[in-house]
PDB file with SEQRES, HELIX, SHEET and CRYST1 records, atoms N, CA, C and O in Angstrom:
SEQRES   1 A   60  UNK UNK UNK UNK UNK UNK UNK UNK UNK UNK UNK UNK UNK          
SEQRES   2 A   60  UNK UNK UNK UNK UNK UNK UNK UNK UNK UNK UNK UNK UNK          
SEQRES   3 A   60  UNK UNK UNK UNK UNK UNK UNK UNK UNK UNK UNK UNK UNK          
SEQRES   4 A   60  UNK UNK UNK UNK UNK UNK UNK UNK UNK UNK UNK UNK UNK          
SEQRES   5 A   60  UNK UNK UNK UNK UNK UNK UNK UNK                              
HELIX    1 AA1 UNK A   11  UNK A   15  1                                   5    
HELIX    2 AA2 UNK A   16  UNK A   18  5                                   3    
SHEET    1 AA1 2 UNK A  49  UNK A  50  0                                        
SHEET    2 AA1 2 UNK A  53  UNK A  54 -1                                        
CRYST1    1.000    1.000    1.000  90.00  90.00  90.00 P 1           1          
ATOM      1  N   UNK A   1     -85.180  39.600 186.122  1.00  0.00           N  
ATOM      2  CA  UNK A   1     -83.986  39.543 186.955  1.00  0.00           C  
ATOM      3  C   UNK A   1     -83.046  38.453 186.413  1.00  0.00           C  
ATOM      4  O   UNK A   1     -83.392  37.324 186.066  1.00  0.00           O  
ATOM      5  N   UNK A   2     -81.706  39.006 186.393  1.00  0.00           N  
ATOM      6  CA  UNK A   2     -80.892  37.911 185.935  1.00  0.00           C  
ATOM      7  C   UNK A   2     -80.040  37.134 187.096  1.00  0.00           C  
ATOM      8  O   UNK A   2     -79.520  37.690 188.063  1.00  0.00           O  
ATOM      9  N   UNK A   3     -80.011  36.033 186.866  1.00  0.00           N  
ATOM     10  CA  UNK A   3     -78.844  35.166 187.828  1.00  0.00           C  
ATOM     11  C   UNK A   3     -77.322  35.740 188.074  1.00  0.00           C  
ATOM     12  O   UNK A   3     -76.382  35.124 187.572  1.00  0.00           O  
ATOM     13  N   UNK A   4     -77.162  36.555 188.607  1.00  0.00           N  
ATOM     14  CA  UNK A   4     -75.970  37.035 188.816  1.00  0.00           C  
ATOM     15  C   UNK A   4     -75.494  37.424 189.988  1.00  0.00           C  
ATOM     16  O   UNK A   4     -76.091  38.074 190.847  1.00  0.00           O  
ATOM     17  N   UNK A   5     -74.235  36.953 190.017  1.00  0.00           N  
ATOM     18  CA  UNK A   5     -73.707  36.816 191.413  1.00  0.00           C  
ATOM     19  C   UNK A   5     -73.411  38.075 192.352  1.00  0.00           C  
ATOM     20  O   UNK A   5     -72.656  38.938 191.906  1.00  0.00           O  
ATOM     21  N   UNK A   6     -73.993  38.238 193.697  1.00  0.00           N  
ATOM     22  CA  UNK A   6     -73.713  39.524 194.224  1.00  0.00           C  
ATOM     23  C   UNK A   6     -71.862  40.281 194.728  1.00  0.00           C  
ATOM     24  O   UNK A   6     -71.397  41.417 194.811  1.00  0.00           O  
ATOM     25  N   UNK A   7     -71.433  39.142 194.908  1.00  0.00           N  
ATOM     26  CA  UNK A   7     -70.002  39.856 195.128  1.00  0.00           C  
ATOM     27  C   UNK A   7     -69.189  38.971 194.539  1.00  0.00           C  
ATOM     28  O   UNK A   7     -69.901  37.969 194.474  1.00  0.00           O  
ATOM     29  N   UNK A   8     -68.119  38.691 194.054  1.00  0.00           N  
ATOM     30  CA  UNK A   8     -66.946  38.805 193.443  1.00  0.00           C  
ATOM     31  C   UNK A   8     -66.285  37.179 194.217  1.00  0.00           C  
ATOM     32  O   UNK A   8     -65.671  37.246 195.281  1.00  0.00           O  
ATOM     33  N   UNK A   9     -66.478  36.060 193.642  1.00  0.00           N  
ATOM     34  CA  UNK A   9     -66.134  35.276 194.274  1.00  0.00           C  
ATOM     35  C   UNK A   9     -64.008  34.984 194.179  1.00  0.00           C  
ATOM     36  O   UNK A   9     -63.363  34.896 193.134  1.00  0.00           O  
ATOM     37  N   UNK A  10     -63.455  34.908 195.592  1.00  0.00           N  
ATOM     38  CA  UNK A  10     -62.258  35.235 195.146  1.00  0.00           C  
ATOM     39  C   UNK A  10     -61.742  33.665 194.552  1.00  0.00           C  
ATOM     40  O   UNK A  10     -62.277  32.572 194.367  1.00  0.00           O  
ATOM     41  N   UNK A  11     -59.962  34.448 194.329  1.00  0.00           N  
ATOM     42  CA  UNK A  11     -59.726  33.604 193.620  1.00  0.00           C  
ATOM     43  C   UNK A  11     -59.667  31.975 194.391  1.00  0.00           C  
ATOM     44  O   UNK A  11     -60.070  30.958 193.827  1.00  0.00           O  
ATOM     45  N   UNK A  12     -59.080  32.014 195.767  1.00  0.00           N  
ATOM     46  CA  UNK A  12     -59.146  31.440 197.026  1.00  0.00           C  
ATOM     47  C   UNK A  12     -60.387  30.054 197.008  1.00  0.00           C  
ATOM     48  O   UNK A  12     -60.345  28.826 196.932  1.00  0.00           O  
ATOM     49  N   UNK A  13     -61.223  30.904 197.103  1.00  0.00           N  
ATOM     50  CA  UNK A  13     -62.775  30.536 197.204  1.00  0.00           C  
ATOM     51  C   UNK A  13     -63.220  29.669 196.198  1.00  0.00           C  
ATOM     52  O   UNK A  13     -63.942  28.719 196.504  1.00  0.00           O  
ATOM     53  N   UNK A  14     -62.903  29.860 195.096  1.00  0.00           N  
ATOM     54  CA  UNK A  14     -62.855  29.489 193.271  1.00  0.00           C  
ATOM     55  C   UNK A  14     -62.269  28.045 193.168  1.00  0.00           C  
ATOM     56  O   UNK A  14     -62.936  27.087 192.778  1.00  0.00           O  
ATOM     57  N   UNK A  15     -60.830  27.970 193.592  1.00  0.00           N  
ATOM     58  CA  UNK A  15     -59.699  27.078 193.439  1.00  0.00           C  
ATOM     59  C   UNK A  15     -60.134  26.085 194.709  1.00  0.00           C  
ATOM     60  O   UNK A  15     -60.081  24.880 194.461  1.00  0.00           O  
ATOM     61  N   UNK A  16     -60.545  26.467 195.999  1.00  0.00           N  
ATOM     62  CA  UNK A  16     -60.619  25.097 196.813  1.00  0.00           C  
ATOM     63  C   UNK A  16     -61.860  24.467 196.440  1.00  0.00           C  
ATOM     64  O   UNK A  16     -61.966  23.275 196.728  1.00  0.00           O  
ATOM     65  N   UNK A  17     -62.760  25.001 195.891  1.00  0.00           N  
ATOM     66  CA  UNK A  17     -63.915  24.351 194.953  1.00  0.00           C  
ATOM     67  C   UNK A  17     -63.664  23.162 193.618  1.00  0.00           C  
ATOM     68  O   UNK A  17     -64.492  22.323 193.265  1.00  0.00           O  
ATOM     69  N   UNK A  18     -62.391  23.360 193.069  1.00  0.00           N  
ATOM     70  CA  UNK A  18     -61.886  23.131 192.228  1.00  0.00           C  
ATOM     71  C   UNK A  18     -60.820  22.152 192.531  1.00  0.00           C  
ATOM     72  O   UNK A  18     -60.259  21.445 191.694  1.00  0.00           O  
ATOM     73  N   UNK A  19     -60.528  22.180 194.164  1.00  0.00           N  
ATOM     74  CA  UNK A  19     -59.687  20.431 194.164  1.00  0.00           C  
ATOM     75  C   UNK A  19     -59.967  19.496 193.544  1.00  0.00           C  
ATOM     76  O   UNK A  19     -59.045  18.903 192.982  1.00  0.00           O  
ATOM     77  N   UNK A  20     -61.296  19.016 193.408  1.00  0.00           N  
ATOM     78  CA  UNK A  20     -61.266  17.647 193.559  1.00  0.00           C  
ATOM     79  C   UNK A  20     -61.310  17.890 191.679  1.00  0.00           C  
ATOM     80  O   UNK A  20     -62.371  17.388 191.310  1.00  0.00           O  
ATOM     81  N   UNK A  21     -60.881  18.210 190.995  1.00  0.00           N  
ATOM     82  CA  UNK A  21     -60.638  18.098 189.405  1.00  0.00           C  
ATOM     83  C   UNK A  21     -59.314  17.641 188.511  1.00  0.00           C  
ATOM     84  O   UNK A  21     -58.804  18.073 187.477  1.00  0.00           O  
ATOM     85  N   UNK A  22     -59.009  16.553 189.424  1.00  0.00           N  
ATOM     86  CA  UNK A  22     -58.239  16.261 189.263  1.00  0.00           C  
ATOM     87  C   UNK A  22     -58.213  14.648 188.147  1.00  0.00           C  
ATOM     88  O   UNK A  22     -59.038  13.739 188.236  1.00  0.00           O  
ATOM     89  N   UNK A  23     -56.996  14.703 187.140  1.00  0.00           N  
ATOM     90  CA  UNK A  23     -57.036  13.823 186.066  1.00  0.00           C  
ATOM     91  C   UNK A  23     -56.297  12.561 186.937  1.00  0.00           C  
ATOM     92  O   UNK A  23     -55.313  12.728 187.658  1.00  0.00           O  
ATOM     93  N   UNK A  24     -56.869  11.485 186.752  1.00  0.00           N  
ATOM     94  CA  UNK A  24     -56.998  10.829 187.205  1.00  0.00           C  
ATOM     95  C   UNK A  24     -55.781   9.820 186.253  1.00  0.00           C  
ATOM     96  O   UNK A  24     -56.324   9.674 185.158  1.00  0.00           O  
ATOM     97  N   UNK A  25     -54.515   9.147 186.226  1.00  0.00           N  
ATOM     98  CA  UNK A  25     -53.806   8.411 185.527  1.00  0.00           C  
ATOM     99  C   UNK A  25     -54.690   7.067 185.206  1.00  0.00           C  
ATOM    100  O   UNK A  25     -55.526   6.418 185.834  1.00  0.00           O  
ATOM    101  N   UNK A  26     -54.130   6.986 184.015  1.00  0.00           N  
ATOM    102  CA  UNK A  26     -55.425   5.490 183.408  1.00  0.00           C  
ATOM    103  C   UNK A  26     -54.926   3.963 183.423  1.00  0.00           C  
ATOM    104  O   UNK A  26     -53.894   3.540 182.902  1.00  0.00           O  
ATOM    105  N   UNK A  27     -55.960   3.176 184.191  1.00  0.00           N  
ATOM    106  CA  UNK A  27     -55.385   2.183 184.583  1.00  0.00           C  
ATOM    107  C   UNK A  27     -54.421   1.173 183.178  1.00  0.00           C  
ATOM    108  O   UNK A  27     -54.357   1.396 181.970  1.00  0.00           O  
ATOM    109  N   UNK A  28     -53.856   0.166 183.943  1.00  0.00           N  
ATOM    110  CA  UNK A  28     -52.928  -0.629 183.053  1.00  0.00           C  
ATOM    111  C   UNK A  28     -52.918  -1.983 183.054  1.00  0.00           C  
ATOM    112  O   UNK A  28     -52.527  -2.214 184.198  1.00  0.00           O  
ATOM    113  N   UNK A  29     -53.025  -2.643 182.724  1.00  0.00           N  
ATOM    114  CA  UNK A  29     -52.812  -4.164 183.306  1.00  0.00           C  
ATOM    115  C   UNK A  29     -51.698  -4.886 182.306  1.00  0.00           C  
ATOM    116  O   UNK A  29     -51.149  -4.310 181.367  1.00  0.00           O  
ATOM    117  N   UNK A  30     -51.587  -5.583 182.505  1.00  0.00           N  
ATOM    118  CA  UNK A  30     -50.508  -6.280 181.532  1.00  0.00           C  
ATOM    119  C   UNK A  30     -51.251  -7.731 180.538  1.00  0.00           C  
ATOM    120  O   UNK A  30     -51.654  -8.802 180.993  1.00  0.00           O  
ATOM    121  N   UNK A  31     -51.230  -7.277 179.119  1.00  0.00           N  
ATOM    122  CA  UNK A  31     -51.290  -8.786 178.074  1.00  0.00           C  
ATOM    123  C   UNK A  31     -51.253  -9.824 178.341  1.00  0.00           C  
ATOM    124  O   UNK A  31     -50.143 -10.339 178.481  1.00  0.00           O  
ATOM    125  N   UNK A  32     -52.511 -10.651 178.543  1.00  0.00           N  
ATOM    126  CA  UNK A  32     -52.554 -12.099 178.678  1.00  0.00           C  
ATOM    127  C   UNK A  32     -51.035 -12.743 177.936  1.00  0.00           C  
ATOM    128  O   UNK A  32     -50.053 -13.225 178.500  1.00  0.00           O  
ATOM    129  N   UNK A  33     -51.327 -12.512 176.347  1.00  0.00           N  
ATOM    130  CA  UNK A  33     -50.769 -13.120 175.474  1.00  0.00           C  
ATOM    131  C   UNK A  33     -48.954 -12.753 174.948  1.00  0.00           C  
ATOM    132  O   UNK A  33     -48.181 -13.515 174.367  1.00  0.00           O  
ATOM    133  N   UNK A  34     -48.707 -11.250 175.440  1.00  0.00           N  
ATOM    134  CA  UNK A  34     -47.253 -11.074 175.224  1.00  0.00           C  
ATOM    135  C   UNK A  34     -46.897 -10.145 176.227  1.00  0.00           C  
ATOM    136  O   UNK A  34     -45.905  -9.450 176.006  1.00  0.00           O  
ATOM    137  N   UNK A  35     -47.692  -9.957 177.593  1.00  0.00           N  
ATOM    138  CA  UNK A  35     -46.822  -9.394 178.879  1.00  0.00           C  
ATOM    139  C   UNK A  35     -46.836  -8.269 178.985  1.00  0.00           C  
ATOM    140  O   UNK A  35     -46.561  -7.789 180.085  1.00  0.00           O  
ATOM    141  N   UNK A  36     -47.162  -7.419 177.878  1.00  0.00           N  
ATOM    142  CA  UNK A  36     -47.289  -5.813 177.027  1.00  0.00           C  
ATOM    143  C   UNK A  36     -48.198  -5.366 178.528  1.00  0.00           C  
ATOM    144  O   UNK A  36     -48.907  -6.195 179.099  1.00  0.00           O  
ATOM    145  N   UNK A  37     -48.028  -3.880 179.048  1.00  0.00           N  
ATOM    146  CA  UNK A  37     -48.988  -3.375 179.472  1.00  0.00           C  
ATOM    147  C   UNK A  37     -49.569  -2.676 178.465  1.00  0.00           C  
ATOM    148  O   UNK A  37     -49.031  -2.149 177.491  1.00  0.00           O  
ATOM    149  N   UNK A  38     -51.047  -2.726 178.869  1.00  0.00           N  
ATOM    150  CA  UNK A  38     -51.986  -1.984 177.569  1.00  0.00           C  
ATOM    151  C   UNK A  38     -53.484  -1.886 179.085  1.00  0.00           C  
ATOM    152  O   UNK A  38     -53.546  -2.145 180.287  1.00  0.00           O  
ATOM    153  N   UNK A  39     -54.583  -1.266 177.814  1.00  0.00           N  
ATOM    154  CA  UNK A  39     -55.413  -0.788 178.984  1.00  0.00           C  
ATOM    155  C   UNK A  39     -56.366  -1.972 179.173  1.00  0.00           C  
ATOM    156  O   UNK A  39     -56.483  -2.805 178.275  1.00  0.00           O  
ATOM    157  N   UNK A  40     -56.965  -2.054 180.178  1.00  0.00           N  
ATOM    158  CA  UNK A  40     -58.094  -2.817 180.063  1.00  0.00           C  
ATOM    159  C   UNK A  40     -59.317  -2.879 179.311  1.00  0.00           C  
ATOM    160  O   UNK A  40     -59.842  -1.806 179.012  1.00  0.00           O  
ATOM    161  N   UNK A  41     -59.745  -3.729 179.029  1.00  0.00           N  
ATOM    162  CA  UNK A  41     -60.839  -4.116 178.164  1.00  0.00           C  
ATOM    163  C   UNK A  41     -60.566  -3.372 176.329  1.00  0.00           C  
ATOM    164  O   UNK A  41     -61.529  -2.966 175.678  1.00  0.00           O  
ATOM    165  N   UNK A  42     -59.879  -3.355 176.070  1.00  0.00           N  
ATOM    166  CA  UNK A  42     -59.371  -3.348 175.165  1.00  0.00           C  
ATOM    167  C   UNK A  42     -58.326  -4.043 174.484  1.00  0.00           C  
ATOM    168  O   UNK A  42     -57.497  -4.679 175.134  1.00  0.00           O  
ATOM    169  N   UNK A  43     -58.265  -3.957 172.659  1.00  0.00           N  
ATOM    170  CA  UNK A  43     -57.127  -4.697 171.776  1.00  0.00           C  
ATOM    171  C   UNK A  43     -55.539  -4.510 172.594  1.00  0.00           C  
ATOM    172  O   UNK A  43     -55.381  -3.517 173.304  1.00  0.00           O  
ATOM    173  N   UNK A  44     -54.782  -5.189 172.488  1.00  0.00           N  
ATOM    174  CA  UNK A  44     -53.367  -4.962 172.909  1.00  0.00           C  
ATOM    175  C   UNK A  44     -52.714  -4.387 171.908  1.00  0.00           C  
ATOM    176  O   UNK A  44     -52.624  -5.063 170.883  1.00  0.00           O  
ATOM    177  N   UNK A  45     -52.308  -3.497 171.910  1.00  0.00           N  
ATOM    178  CA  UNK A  45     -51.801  -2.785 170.748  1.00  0.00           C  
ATOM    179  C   UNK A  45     -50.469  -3.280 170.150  1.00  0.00           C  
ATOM    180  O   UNK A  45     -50.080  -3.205 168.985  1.00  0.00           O  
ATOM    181  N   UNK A  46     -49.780  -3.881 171.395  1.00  0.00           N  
ATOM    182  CA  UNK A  46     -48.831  -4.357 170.260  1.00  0.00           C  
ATOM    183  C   UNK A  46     -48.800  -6.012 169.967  1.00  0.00           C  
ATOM    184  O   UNK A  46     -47.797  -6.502 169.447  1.00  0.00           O  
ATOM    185  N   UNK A  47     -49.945  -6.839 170.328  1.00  0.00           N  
ATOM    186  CA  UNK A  47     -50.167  -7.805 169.720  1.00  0.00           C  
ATOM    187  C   UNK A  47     -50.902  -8.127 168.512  1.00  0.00           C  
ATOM    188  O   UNK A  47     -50.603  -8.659 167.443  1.00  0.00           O  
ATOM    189  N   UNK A  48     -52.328  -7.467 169.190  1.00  0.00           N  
ATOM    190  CA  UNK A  48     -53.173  -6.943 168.802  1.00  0.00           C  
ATOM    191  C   UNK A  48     -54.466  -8.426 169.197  1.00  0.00           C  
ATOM    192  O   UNK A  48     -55.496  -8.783 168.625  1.00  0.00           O  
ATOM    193  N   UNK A  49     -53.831  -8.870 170.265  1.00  0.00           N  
ATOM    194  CA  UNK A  49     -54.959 -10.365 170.607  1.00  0.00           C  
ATOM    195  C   UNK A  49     -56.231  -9.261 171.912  1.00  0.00           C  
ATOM    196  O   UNK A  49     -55.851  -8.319 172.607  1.00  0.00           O  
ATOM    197  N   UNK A  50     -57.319  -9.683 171.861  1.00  0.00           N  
ATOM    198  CA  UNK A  50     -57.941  -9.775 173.209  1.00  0.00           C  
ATOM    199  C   UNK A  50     -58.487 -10.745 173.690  1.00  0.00           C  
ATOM    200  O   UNK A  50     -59.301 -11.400 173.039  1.00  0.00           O  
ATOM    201  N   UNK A  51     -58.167 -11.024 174.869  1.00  0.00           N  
ATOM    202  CA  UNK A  51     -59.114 -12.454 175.699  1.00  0.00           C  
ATOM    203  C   UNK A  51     -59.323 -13.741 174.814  1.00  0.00           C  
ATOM    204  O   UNK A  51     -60.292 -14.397 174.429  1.00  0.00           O  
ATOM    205  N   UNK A  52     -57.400 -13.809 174.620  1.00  0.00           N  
ATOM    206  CA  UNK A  52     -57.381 -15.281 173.567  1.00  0.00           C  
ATOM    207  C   UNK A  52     -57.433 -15.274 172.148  1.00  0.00           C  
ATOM    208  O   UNK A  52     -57.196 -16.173 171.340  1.00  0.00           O  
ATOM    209  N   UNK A  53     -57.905 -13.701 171.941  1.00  0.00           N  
ATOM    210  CA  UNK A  53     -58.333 -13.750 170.367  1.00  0.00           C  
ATOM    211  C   UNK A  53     -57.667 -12.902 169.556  1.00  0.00           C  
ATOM    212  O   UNK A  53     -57.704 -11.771 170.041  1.00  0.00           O  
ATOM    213  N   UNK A  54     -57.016 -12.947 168.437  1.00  0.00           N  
ATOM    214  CA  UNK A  54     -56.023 -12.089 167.536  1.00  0.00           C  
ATOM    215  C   UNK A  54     -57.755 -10.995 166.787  1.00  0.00           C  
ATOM    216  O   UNK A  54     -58.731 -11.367 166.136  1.00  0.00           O  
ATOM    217  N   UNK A  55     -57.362  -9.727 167.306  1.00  0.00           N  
ATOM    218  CA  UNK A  55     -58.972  -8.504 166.388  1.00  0.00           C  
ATOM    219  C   UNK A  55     -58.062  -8.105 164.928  1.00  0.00           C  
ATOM    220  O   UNK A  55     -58.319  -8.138 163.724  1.00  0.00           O  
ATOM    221  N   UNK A  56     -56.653  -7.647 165.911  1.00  0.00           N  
ATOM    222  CA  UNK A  56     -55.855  -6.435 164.870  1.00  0.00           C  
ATOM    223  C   UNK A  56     -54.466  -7.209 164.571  1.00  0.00           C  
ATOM    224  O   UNK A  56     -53.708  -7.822 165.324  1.00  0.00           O  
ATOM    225  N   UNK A  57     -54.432  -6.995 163.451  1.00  0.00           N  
ATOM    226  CA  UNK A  57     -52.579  -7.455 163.180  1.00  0.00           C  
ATOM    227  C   UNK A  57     -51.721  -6.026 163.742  1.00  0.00           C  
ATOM    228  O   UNK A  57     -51.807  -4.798 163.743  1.00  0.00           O  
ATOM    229  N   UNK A  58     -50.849  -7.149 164.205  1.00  0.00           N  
ATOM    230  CA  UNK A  58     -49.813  -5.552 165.338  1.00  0.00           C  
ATOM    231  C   UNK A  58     -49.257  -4.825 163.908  1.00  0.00           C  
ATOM    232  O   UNK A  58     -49.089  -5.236 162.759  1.00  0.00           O  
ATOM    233  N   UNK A  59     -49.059  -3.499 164.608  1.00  0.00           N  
ATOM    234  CA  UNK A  59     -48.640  -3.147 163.708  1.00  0.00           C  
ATOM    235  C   UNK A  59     -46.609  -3.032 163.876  1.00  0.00           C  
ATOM    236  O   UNK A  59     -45.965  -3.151 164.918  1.00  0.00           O  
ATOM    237  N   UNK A  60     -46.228  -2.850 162.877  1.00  0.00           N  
ATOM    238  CA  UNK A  60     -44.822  -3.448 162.351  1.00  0.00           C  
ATOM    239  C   UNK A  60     -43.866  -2.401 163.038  1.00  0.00           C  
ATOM    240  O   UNK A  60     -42.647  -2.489 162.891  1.00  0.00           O  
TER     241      UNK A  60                                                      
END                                                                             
């Protein structure tokens, strides 16, 4: 016997199952070192310091 569904789930039925799939916008905080918003726990991209410390030279 295979797993298969007995009637026809509508489209209704499908989609309010499917609220909560929602993309979520990604947080932001703003650069210790030049004010930049960038993401948390990560390089600042346009400094390129984290938590006091230069990783990446910004790029130009």
């Amino acid at each position: 016997m295979a797993a298969v569904p007995k009637r026809r789930i509508s489209r209704t039925r499908r989609d309010k199952r499917r609220t909560h799939w929602k993309i979520k916008a990604a947080a932001r905080t703003t650069c210790s070192h030049c004010g930049q918003p960038a993401l948390p726990h990560r390089v600042c991209p346009s400094c390129g310091f984290y938590r006091g410390r230069e990783y990446v030279e910004p790029e130009v």
